[in-house]
Z-matrix of the N, CA and C atoms (Angstrom, degrees):
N
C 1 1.430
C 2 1.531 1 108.05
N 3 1.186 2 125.39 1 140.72
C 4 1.282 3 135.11 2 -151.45
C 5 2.051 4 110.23 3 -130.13
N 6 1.570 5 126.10 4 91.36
C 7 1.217 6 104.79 5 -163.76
C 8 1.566 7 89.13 6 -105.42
N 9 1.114 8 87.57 7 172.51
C 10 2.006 9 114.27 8 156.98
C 11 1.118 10 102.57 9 -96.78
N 12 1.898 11 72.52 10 141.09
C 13 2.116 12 81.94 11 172.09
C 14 1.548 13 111.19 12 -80.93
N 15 1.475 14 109.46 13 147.07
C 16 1.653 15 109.06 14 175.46
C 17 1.243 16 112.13 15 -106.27
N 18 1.282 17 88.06 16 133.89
C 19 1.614 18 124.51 17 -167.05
C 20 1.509 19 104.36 18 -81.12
N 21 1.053 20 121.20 19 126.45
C 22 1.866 21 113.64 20 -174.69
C 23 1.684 22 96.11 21 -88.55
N 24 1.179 23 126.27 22 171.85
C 25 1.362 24 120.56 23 141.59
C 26 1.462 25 101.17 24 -161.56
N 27 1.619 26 89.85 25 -176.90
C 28 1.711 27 97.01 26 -153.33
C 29 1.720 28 97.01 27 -135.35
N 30 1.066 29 105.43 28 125.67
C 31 2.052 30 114.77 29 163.71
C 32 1.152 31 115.17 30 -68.30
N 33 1.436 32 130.88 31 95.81
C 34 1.443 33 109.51 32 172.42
C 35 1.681 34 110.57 33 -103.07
N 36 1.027 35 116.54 34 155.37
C 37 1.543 36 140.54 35 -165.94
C 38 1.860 37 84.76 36 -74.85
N 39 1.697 38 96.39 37 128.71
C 40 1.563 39 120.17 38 -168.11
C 41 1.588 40 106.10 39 -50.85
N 42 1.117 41 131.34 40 -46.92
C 43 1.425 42 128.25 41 161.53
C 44 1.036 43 128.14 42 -9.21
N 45 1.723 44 95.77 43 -69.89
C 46 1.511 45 128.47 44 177.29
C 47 1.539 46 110.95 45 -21.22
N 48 1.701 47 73.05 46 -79.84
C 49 1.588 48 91.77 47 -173.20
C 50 1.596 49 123.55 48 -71.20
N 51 1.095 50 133.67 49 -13.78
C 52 1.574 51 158.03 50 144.31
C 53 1.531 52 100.40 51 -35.78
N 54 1.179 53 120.16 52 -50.11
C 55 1.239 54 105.14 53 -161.07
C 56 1.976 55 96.37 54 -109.16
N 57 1.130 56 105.05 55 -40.39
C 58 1.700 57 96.63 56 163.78
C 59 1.589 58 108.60 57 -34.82
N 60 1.478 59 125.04 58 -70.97
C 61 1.069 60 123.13 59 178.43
C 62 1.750 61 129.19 60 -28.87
N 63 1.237 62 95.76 61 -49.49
C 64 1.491 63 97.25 62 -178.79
C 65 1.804 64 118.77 63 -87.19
N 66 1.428 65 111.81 64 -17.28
C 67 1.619 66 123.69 65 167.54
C 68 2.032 67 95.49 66 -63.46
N 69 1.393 68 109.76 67 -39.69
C 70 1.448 69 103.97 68 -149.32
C 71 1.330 70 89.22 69 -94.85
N 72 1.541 71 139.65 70 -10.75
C 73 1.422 72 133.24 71 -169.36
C 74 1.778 73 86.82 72 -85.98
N 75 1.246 74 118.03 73 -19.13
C 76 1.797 75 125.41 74 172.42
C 77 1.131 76 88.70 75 -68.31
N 78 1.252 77 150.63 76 -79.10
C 79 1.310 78 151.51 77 -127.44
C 80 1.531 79 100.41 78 -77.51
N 81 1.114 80 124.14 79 -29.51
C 82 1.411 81 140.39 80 -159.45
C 83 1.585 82 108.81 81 -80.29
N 84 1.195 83 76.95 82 -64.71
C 85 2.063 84 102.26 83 146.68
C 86 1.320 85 119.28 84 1.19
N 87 1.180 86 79.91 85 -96.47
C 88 1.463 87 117.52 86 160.08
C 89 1.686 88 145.35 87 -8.20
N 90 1.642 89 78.19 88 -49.51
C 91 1.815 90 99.07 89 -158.91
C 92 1.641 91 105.72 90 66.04
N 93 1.124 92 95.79 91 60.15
C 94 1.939 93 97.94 92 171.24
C 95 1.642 94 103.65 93 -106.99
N 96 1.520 95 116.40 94 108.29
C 97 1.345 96 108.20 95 178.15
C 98 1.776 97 138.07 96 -35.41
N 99 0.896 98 131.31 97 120.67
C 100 1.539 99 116.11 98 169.90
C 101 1.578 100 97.12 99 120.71
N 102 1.796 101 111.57 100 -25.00
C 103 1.533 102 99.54 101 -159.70
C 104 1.249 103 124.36 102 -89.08
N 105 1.150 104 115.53 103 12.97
C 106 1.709 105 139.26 104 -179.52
C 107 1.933 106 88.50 105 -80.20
N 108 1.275 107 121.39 106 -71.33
C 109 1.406 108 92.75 107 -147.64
C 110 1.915 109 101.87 108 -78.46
N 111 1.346 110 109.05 109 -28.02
C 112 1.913 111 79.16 110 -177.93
C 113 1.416 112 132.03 111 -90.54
N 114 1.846 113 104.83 112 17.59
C 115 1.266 114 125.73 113 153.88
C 116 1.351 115 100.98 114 -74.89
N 117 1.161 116 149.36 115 -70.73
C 118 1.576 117 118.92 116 171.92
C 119 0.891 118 157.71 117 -20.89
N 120 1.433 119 97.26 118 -45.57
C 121 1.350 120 138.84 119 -158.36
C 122 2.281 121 91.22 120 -94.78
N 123 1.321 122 97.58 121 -49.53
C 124 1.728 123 99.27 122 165.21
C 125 1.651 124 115.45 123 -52.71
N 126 1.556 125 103.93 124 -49.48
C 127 1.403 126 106.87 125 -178.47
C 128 1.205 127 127.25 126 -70.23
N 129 1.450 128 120.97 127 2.68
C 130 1.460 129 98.10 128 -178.12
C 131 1.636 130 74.11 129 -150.09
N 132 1.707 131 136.54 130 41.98
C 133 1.345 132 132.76 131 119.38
C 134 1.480 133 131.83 132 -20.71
N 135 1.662 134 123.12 133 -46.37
C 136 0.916 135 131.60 134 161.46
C 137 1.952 136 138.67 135 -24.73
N 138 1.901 137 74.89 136 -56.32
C 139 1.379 138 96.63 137 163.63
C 140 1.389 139 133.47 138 -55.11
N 141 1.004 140 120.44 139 -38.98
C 142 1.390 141 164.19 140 178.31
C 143 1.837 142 124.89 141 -75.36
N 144 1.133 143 105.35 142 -18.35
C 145 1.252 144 111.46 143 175.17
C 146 1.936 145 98.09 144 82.68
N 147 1.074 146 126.16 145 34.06
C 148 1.416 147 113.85 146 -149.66
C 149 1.326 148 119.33 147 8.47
N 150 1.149 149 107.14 148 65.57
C 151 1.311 150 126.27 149 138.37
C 152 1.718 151 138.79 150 -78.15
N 153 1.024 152 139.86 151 120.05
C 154 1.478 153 138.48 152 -147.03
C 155 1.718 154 122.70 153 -140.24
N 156 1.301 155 123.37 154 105.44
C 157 1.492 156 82.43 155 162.07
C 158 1.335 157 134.54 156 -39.99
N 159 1.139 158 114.04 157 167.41
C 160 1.807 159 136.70 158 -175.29
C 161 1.866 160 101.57 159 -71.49
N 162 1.753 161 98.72 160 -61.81
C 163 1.073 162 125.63 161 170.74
C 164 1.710 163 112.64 162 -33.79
N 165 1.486 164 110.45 163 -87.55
C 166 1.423 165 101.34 164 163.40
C 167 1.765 166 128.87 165 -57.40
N 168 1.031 167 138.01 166 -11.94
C 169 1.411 168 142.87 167 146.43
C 170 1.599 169 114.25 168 -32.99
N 171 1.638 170 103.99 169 -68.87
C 172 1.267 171 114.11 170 173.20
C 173 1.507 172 125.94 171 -64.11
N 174 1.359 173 102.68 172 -24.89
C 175 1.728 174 107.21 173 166.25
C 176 1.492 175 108.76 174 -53.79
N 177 1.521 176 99.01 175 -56.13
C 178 1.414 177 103.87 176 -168.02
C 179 1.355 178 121.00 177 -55.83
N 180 1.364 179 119.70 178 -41.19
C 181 1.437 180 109.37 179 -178.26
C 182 1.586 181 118.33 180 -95.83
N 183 1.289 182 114.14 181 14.94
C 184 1.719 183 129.55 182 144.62
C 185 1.320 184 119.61 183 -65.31
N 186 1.761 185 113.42 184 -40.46
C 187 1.508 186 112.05 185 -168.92
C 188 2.046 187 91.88 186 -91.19
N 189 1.216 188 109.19 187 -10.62
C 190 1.627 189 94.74 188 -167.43
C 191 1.493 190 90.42 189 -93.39
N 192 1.706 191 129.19 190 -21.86
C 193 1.626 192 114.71 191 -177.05
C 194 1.556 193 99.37 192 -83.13
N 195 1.695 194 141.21 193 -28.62
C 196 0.750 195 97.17 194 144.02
C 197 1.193 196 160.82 195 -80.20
N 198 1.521 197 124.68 196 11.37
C 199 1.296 198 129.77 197 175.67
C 200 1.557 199 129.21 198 -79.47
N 201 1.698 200 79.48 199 -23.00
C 202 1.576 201 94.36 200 158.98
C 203 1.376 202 126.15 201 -69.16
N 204 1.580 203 123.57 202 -26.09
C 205 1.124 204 139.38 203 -158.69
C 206 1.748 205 95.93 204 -82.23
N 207 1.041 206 106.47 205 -46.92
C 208 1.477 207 122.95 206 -158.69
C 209 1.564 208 104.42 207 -105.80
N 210 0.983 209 131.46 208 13.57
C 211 1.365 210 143.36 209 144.85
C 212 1.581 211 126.53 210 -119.81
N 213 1.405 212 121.55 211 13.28
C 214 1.088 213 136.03 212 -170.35
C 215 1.999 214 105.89 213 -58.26
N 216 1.155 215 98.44 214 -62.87
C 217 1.579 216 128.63 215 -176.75
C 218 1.481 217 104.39 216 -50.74
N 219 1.669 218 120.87 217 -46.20
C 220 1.185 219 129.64 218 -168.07
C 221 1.529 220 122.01 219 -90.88
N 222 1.001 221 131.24 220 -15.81
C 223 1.596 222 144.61 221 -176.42
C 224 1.599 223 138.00 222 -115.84
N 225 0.990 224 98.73 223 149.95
C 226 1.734 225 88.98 224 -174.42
C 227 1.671 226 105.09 225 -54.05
N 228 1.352 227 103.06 226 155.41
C 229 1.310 228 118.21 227 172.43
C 230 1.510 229 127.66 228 -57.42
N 231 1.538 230 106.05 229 -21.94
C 232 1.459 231 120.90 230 -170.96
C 233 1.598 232 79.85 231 -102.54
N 234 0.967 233 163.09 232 -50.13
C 235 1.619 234 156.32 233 -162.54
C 236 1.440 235 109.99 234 -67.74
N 237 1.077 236 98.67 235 -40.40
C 238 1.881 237 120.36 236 165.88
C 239 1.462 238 99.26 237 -52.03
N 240 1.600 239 117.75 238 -72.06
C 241 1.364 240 119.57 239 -149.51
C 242 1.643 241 84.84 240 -84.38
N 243 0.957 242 157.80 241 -44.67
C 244 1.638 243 128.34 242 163.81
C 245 1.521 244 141.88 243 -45.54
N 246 0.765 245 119.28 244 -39.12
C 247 1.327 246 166.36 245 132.98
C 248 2.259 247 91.42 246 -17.32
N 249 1.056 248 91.33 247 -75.38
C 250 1.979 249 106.66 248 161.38
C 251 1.259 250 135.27 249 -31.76
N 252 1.420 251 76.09 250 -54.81
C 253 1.503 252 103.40 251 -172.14
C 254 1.389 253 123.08 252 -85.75
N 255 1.103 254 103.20 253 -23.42
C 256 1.611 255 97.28 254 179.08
C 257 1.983 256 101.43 255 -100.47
N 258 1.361 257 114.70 256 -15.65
C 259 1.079 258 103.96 257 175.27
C 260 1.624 259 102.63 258 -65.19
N 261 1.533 260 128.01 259 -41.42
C 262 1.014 261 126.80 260 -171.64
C 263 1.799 262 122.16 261 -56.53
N 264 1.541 263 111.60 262 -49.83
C 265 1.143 264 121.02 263 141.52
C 266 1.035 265 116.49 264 14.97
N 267 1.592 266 91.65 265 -97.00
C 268 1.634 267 124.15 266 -160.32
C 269 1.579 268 99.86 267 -61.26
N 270 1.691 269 130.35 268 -41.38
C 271 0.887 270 120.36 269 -179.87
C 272 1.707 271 130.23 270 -60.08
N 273 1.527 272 105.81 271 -39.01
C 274 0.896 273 140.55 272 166.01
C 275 1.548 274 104.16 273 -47.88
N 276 1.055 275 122.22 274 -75.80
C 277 1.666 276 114.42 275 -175.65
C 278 1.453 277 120.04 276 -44.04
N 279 1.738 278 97.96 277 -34.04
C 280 1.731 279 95.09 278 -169.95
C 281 1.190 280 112.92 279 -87.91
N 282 2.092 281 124.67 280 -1.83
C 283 1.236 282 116.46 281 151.60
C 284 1.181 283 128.37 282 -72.86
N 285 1.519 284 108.97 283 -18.35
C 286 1.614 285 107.33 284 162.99
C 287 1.383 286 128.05 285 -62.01
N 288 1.563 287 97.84 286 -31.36
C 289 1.530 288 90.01 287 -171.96
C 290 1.361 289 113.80 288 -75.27
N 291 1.037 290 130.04 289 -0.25
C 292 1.770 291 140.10 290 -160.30
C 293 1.745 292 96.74 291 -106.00
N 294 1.433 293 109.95 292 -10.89
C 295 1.840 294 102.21 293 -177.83
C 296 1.411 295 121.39 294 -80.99
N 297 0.672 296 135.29 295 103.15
C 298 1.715 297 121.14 296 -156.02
C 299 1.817 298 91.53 297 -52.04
N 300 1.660 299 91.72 298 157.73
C 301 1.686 300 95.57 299 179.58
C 302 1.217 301 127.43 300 -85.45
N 303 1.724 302 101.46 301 -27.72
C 304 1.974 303 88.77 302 167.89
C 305 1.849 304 101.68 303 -94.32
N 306 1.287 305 102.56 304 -177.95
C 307 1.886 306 123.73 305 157.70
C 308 1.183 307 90.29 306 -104.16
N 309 1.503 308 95.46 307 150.94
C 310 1.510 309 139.57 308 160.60
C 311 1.626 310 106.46 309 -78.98
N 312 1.193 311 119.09 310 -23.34
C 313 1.595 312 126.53 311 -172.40
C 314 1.900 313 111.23 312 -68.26
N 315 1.022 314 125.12 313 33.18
C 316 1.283 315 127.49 314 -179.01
C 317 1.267 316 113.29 315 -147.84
N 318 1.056 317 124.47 316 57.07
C 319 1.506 318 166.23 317 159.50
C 320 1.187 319 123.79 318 -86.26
């Protein structure tokens, strides 16, 4: 028997991804590894219903903590903490997606 692997993915609320896009077109900037493909993959979310892999989700807010890392010194403090924040987000969603959706606790 022969399966496919399943691919998780995640909806994020248009914002989200609105503003991922433009933190990661920084990263891109940059030359920050990785941030070429889920800036694409952000930019044409639309299409998609922002709909996303998990996989690229989690890329994304790797290339936006480091951009934070490496722009820390150089930027306003509030550009910093956005910049944070949406990496967190993004991180945040893709630990959700890994929780299974029901409990076992109703037994």
């Amino acid at each position: 028997m022969t399966s496919s692997p399943f691919q998780r993915t995640i909806a994020l609320p248009a914002p989200v991804c609105e503003q991922a896009a433009q933190h990661l077109e920084q990263a891109a900037h940059r030359s920050i590894d990785g941030a070429a493909v889920p800036l694409k993959a952000f930019r044409a979310a639309a299409d998609t219903d922002f709909v996303l892999p998990a996989s690229v989700v989690e890329q994304a807010a790797a290339c936006l903590l480091v951009l934070a890392t490496e722009t820390a010194q150089s930027v306003r403090p509030s550009a910093l903490r956005a910049t944070i924040s949406v990496a967190l987000r993004l991180r945040d969603a893709v630990e959700l997606s890994h929780q299974p959706a029901l409990s076992s606790r109703f037994w």
